[in-house]
VMD Tcl script that builds the backbone (N, CA, C; Angstrom):
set m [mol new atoms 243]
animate dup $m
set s [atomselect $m all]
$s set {name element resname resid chain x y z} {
  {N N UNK 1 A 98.407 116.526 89.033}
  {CA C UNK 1 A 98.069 115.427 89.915}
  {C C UNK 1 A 97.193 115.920 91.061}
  {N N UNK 2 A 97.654 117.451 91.692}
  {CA C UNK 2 A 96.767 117.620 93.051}
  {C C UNK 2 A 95.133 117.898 92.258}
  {N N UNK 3 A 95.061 117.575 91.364}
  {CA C UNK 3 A 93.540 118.345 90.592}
  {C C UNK 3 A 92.808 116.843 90.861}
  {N N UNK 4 A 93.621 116.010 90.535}
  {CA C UNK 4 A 93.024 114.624 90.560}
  {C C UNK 4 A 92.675 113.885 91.642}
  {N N UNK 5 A 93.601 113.530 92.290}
  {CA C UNK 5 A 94.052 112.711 93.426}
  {C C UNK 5 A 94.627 113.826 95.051}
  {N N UNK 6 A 93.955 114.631 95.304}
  {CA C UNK 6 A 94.486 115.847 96.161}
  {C C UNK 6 A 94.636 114.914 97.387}
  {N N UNK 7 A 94.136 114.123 97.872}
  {CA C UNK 7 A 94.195 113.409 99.526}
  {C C UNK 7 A 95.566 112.846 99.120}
  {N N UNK 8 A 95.232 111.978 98.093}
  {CA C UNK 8 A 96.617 111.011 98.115}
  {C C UNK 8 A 98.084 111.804 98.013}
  {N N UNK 9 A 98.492 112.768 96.753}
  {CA C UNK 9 A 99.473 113.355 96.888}
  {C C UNK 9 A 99.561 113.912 98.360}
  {N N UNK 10 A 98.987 114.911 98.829}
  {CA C UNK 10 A 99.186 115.158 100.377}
  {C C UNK 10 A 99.449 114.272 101.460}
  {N N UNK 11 A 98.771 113.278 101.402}
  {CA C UNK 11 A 99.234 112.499 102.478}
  {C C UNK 11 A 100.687 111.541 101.782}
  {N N UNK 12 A 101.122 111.513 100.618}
  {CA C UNK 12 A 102.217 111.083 100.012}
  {C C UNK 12 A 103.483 112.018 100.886}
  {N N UNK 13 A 102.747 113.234 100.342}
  {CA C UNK 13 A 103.882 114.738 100.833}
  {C C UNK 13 A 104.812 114.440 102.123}
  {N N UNK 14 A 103.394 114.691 103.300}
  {CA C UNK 14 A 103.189 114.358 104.682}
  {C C UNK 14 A 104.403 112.832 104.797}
  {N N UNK 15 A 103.777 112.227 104.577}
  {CA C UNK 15 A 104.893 110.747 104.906}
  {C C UNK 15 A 105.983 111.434 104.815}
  {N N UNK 16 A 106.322 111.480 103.622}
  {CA C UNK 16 A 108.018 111.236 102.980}
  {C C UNK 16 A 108.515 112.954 103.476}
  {N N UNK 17 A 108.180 113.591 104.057}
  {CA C UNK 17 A 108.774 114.787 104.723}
  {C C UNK 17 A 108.569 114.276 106.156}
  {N N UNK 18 A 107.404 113.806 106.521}
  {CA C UNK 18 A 108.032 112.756 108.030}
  {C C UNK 18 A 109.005 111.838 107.795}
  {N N UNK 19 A 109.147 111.080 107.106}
  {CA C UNK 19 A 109.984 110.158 107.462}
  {C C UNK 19 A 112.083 110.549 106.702}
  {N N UNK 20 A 111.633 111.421 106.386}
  {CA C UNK 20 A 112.870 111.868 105.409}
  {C C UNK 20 A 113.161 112.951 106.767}
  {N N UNK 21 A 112.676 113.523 107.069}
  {CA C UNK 21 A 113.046 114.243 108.551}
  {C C UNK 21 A 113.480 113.509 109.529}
  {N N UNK 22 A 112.544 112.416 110.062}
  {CA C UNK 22 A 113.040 111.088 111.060}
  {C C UNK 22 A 114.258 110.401 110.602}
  {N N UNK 23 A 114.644 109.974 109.218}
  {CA C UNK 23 A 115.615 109.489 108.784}
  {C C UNK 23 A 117.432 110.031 109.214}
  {N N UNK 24 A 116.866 111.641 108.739}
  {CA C UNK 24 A 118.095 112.509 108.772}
  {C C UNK 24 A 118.621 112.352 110.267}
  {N N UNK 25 A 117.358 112.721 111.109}
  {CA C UNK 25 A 117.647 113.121 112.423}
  {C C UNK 25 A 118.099 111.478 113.098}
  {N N UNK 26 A 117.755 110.515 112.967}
  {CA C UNK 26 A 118.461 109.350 113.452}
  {C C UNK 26 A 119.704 109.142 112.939}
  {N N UNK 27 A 119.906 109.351 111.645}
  {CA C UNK 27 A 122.186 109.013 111.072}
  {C C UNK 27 A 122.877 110.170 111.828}
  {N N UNK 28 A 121.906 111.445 112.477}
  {CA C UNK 28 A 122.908 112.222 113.156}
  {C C UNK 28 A 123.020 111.783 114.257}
  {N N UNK 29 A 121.388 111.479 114.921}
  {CA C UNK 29 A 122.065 111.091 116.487}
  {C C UNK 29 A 122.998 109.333 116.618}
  {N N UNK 30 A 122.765 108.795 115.320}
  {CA C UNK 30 A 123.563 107.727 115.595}
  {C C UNK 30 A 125.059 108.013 115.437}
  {N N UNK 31 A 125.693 109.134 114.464}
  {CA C UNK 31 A 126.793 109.800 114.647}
  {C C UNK 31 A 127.336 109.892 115.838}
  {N N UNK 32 A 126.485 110.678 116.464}
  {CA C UNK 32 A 126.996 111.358 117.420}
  {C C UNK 32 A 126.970 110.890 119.020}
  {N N UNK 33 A 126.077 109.291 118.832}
  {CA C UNK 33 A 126.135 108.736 120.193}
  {C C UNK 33 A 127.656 108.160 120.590}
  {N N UNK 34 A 127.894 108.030 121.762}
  {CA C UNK 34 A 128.771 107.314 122.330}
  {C C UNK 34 A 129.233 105.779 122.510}
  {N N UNK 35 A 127.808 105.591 122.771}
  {CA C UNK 35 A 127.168 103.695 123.460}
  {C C UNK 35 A 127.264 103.327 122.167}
  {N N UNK 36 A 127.745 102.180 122.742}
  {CA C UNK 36 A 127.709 101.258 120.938}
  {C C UNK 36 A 125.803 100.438 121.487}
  {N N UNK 37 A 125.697 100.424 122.849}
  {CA C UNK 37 A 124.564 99.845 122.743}
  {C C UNK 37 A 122.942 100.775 122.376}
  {N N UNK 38 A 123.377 102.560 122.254}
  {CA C UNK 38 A 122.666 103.454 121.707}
  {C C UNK 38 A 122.626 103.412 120.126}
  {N N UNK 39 A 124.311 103.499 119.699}
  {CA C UNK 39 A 124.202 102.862 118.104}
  {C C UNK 39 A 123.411 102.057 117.451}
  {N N UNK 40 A 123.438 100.698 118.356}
  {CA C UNK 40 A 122.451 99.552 117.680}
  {C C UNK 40 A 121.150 99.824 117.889}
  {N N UNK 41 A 120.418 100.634 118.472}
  {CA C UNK 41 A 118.843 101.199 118.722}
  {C C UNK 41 A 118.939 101.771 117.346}
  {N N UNK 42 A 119.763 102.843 117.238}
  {CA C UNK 42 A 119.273 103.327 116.215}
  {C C UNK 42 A 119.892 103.355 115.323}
  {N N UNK 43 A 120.783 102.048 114.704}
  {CA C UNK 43 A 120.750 101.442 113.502}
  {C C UNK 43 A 119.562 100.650 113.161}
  {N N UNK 44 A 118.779 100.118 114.316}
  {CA C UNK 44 A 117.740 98.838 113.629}
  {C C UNK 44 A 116.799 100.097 113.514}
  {N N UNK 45 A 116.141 101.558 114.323}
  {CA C UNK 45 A 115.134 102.171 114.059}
  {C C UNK 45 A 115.388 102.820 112.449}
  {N N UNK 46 A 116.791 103.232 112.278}
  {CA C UNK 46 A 117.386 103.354 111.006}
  {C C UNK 46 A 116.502 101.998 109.511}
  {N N UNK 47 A 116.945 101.071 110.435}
  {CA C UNK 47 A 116.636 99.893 109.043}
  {C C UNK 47 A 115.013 99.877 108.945}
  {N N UNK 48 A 114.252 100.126 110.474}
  {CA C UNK 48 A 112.734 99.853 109.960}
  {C C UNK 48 A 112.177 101.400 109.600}
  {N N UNK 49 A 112.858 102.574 109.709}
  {CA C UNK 49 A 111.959 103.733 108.634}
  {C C UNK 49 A 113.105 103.251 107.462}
  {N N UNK 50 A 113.836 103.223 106.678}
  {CA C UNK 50 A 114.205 102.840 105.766}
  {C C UNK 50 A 113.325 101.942 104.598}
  {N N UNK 51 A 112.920 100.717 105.274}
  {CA C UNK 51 A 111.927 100.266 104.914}
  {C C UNK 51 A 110.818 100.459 104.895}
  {N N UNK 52 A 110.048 101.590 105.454}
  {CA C UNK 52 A 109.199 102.346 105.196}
  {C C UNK 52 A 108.968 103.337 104.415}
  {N N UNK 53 A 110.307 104.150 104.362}
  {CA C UNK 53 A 110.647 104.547 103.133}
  {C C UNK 53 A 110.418 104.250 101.566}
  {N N UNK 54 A 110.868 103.092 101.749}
  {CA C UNK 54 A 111.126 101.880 100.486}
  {C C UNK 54 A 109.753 101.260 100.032}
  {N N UNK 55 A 108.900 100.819 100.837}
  {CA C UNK 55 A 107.581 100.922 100.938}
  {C C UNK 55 A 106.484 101.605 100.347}
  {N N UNK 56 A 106.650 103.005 100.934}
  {CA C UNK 56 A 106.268 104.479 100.483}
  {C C UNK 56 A 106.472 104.375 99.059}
  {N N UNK 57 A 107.683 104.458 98.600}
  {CA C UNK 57 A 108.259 104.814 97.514}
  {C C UNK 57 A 107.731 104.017 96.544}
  {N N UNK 58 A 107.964 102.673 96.715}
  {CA C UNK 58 A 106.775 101.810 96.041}
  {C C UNK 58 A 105.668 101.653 95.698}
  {N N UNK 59 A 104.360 102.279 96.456}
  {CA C UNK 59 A 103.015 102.469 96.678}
  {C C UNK 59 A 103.505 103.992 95.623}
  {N N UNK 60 A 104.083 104.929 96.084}
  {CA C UNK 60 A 103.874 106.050 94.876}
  {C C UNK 60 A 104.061 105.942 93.473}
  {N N UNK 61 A 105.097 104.619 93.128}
  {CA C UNK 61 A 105.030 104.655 92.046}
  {C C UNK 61 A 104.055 103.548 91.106}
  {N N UNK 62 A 102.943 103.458 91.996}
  {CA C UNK 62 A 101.774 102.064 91.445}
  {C C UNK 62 A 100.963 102.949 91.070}
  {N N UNK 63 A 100.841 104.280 91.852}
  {CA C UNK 63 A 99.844 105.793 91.325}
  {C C UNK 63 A 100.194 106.422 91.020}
  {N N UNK 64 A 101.916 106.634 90.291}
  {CA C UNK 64 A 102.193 107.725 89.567}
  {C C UNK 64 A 101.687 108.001 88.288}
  {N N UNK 65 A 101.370 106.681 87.387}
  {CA C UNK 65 A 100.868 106.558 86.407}
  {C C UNK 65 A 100.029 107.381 86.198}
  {N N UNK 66 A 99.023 108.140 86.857}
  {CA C UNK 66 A 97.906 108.409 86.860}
  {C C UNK 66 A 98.278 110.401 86.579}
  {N N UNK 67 A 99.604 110.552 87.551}
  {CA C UNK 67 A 99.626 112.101 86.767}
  {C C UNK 67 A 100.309 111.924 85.409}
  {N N UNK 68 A 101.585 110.644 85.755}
  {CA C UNK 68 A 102.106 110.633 83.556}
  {C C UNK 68 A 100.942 110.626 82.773}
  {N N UNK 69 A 99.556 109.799 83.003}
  {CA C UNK 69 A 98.744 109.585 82.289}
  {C C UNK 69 A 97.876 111.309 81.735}
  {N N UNK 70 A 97.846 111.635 82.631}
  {CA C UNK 70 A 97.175 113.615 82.798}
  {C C UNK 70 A 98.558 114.586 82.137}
  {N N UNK 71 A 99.204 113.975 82.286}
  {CA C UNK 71 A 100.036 115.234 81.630}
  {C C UNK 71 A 100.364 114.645 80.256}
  {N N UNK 72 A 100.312 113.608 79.486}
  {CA C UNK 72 A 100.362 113.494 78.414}
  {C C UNK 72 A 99.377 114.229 77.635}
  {N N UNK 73 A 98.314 113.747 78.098}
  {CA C UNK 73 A 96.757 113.826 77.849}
  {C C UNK 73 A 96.940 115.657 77.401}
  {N N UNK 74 A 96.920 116.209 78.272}
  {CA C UNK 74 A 97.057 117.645 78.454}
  {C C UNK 74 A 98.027 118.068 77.193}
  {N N UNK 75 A 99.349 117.707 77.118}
  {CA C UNK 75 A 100.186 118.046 76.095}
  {C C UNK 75 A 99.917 117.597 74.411}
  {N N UNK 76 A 99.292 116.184 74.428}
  {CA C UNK 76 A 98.779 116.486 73.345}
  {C C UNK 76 A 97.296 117.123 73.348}
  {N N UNK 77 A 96.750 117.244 73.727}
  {CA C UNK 77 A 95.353 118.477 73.326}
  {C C UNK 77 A 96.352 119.633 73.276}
  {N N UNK 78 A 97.300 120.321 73.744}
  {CA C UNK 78 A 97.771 121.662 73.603}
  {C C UNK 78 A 98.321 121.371 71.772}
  {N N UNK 79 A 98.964 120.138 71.734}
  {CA C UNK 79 A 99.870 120.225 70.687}
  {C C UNK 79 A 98.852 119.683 68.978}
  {N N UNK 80 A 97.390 119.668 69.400}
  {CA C UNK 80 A 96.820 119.401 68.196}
  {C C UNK 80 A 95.823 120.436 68.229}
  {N N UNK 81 A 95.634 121.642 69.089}
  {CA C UNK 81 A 95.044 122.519 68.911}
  {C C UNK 81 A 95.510 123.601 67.656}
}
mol reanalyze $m
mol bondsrecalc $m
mol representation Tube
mol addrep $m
C-alpha cells in the first residue's frame, strides 16, 4: 500500500496514533478526576474523538480496497509464474 498511496496511509497512521493516544489519555484522566462536573467534560470530549475515530475508521475502509486489490494482484503473478 505505502508504494501506492504513501500520503494517504501516513496521514491514516498520524490520525489514528493521535487520536488512539488522545483517547487513552482522556478514560484515564476521566478515571481519575474527582468533579463529577470534570467527568462530564471529558465524557462528551470522550464521545466527540470517538466519533472521529469511527469516522477515520470508515474513510480507511472505502481505500482499503486498493491495497486488497495490490496484494492479490501480486500473489497471483507469484503463483502463475
Amino acid at each position: 500500500m505505502f508504494a501506492y498511496q504513501p500520503k494517504l496511509l501516513s496521514t491514516y497512521c498520524h490520525l489514528s496514533v493521535f487520536l488512539d493516544h488522545f483517547l487513552m489519555l482522556l478514560q484515564y484522566e476521566q478515571r481519575a478526576c474527582l468533579d463529577q462536573t470534570t467527568a462530564f467534560l471529558y465524557s462528551e470530549q470522550l464521545k466527540i474523538l470517538g466519533q472521529f475515530q469511527k469516522n477515520l475508521d470508515k474513510c480507511w475502509r472505502s481505500v482499503r480496497w486498493i491495497s486488497d486489490f495490490a496484494s492479490i494482484a501480486r500473489e497471483r503473478a507469484y503463483l502463475n509464474r
